[in-house]
C-alpha positions as CSV (number, residue, x, y, z in Angstrom):
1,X,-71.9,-29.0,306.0
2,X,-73.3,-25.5,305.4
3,X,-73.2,-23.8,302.3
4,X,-69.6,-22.7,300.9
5,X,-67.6,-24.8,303.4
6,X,-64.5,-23.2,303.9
7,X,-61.2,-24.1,302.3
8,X,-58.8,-24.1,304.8
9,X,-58.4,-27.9,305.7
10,X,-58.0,-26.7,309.4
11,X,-60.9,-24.7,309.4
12,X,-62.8,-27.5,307.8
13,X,-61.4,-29.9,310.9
14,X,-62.1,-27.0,313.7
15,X,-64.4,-27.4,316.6
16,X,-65.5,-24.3,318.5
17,X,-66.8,-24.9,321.5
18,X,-68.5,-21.9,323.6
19,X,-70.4,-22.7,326.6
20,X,-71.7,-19.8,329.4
21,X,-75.0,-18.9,331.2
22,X,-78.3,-18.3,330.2
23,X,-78.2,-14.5,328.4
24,X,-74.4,-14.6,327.7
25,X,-75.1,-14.1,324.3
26,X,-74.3,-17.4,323.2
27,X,-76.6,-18.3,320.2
28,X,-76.0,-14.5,318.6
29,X,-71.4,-14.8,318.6
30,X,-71.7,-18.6,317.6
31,X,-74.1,-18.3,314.9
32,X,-72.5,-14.9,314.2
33,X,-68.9,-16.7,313.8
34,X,-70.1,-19.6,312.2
35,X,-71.2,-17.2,309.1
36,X,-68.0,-15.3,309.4
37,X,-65.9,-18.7,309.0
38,X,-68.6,-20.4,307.0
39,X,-69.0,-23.3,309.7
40,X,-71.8,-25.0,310.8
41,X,-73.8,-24.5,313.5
42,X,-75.1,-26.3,316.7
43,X,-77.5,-24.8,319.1
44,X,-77.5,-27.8,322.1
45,X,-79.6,-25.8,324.4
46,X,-82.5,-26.3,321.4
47,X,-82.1,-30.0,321.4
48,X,-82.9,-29.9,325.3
49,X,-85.8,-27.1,324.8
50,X,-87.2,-29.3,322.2
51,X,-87.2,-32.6,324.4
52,X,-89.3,-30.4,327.3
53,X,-91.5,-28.9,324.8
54,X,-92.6,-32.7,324.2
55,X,-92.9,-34.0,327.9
56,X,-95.2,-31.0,328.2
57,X,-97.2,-31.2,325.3
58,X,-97.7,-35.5,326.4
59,X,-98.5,-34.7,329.9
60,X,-95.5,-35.8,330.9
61,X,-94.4,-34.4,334.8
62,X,-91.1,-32.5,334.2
63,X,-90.3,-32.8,337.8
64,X,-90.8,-36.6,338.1
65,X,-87.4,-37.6,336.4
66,X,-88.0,-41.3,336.0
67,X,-91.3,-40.5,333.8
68,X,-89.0,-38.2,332.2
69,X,-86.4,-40.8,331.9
70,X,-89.2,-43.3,330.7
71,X,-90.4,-41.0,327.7
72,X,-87.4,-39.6,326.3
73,X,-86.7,-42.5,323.8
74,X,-90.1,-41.7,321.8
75,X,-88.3,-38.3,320.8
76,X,-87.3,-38.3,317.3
77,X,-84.9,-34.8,317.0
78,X,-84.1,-33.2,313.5
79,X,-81.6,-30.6,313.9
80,X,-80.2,-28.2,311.1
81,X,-76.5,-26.9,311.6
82,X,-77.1,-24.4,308.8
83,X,-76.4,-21.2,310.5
84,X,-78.3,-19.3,308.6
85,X,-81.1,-21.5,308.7
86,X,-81.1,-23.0,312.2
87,X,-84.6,-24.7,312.8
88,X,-85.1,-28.1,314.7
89,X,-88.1,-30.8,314.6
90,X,-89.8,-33.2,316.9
91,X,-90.7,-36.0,315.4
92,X,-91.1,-34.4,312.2
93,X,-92.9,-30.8,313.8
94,X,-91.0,-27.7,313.2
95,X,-90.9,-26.8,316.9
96,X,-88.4,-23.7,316.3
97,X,-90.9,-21.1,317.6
98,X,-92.4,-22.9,320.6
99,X,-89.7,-24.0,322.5
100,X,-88.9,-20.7,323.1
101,X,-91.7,-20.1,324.7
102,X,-91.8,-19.4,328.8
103,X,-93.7,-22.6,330.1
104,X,-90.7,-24.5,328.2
105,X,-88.1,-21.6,329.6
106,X,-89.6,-22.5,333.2
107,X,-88.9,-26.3,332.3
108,X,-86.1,-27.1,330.7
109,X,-83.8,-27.1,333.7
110,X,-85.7,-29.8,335.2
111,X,-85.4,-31.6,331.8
112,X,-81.8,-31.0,331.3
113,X,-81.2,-32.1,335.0
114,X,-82.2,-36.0,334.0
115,X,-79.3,-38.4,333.4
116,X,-80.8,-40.2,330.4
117,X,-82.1,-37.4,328.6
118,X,-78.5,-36.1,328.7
119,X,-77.1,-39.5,327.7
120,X,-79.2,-39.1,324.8
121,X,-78.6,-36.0,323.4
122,X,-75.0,-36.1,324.2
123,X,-74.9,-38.9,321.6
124,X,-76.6,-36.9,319.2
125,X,-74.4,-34.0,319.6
126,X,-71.3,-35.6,318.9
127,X,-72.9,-37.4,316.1
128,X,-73.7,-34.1,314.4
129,X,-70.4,-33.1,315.2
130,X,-69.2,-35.3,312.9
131,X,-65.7,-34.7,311.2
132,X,-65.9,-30.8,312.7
133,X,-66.1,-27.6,311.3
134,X,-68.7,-26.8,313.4
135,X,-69.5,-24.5,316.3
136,X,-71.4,-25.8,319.6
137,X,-73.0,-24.0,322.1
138,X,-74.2,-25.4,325.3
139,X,-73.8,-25.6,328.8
140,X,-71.2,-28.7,329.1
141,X,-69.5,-28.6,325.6
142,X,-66.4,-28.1,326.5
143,X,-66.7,-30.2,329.7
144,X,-68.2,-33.6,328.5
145,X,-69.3,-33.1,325.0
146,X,-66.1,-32.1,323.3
147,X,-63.9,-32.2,325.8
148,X,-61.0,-32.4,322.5
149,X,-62.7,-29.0,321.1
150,X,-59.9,-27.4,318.9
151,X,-60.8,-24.3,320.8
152,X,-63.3,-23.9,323.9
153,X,-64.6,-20.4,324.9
154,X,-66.8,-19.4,328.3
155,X,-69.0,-16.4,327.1
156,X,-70.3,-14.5,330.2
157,X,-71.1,-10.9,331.3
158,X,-72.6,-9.3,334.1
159,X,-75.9,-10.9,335.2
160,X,-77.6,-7.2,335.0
161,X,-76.5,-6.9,331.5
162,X,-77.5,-10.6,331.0
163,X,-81.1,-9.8,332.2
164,X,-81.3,-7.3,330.6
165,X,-80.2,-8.6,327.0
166,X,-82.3,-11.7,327.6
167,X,-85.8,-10.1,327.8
168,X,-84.9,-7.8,324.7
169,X,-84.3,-10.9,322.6
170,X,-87.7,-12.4,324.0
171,X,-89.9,-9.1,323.4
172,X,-88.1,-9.1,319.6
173,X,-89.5,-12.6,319.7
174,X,-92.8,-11.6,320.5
175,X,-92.6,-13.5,323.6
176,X,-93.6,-11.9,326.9
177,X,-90.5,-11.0,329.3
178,X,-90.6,-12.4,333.1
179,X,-91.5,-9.9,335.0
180,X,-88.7,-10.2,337.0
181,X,-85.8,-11.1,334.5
182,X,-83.0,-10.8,337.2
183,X,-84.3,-13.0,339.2
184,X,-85.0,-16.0,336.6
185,X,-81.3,-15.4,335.0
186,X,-80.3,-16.2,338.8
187,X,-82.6,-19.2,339.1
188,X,-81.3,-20.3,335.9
189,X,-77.6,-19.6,337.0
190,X,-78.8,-21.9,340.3
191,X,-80.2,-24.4,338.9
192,X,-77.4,-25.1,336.1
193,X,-74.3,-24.9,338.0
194,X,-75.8,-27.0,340.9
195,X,-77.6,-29.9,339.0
196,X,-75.8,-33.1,339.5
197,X,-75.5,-33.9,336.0
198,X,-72.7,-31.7,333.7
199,X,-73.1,-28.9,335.2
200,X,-72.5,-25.6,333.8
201,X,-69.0,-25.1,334.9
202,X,-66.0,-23.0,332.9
203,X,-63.4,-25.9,331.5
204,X,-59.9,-25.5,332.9
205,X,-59.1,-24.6,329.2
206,X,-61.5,-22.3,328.4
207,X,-61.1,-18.7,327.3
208,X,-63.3,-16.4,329.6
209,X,-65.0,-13.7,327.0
210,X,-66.6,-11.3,329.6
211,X,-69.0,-9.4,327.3
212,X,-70.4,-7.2,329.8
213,X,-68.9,-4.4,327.6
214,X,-68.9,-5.6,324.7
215,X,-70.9,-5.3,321.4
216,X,-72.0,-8.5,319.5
217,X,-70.0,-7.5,316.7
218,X,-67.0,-7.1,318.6
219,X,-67.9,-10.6,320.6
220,X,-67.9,-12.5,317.3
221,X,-64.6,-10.3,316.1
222,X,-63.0,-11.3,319.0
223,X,-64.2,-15.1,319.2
224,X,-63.2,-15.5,315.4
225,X,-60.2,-13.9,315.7
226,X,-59.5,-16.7,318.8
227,X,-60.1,-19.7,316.5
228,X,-57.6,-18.6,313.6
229,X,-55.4,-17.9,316.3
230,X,-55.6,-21.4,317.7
231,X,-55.5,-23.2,314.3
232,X,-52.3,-21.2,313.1
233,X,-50.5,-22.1,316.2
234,X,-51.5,-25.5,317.2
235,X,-50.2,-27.0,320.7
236,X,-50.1,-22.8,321.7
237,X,-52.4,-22.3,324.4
238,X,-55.1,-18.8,323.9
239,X,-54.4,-18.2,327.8
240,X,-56.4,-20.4,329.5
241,X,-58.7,-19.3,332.0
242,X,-57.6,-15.8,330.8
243,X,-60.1,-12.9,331.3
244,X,-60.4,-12.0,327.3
245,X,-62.0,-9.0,326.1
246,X,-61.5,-6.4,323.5
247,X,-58.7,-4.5,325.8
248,X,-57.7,-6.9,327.7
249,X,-56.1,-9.5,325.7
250,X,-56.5,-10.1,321.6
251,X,-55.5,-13.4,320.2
252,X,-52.2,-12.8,318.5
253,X,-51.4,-10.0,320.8
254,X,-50.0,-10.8,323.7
């Protein structure tokens, strides 16, 4: 658990799943709301970053998914849920930095795409998981990791803004931006809603968060404000499949 747990019971037993495409400002609200509740943290996209940064760095064919499939088990993953400390190893390497790098960027879909690498880390999710009090972000949590998530959330905006957003963060980084960010956010959209394997996909529970106008700040306002909501009026839905944003429609005020 991180640091100063909170003491709400409910709060200590909630799981926040937000899933959404690549740029949707996932990492930033959850790790943002995770401090503002004093949950932990879970950043599943790393866990599958961190298995391609491997296969690359043993030769291993990223596009070949049975050598994939045939390697994956000499992984050993440390993951911290601390959210102000989020770092993960491979086999005892702080790989934190690298895997954000763009020959792991250009790779990981092809990674993520392979049944047993899936089957593995999906057991390691829901192991870290644990008792709850936690917030995941991914592509599938809502849909096959936690598919009894105490609240799930589908964080998207415009796939302009998304571009645009995701080459700042990369350039703060120090990493170089693709030249053509549009058009890898759209591959990226491609290839994670069509792979055969828990695809990205909204769950039919989900609040949509359309951040297209939207500050971070008001993003993790709004997404906090969604939890508390859920946990003070259990069995009441937050409008499923409801467009949610700032103006739109506010947890408690409908």
């Amino acid at each position: 658990m991180a640091p100063d747990e909170p003491s709400d019971p409910a709060l200590r037993r909630a799981v926040l799943a937000v899933d959404g495409p690549s740029g949707s400002g996932k990492s930033s609200v959850s790790r943002g709301v995770a401090r503002r509740l004093r949950l932990r943290y879970l950043d599943t996209g790393a866990m599958y970053r961190a298995v391609t940064w491997w296969m690359l760095a043993n030769g291993v064919d990223v596009d070949d998914p049975d050598s994939v499939a045939s390697r994956v088990g000499e992984i050993g993953l440390e993951v911290s849920t601390d959210p102000e400390h989020a770092s993960i190893a491979v086999n005892g390497t702080d790989v934190s930095g690298p895997i954000r790098g763009p020959e792991v960027t250009a790779a990981v879909s092809a990674v993520s795409a392979v049944p047993a690498v899936r089957a593995r880390l999906v057991d390691l999710q829901r192991a870290a998981v644990g008792e709850g009090g936690i917030v995941v972000e991914g592509r599938d949590i809502g849909t096959v990791v936690l598919p009894d998530a105490t609240l799930k959330v589908f964080l998207t905006a415009h796939e302009s803004v998304r571009s645009t957003r995701r080459a700042d963060e990369l350039r703060e980084r120090g990493i170089p931006a693709p030249a053509d960010s549009l058009e890898s956010i759209r591959r990226r959209d491609r290839l994670d809603s069509t792979r055969a394997v828990s695809p990205l996909q909204r769950a039919e529970d989900a609040v949509v968060v359309d951040a297209t106008d939207l500050g971070l700040g008001d993003v993790i306002d709004l997404v906090a404000r969604l939890l508390l909501d859920r946990l003070a009026r259990p069995g009441v839905g937050s409008a499923p499949a409801a467009l949610a944003t700032g103006q739109q429609w506010v947890a408690g005020q409908q």
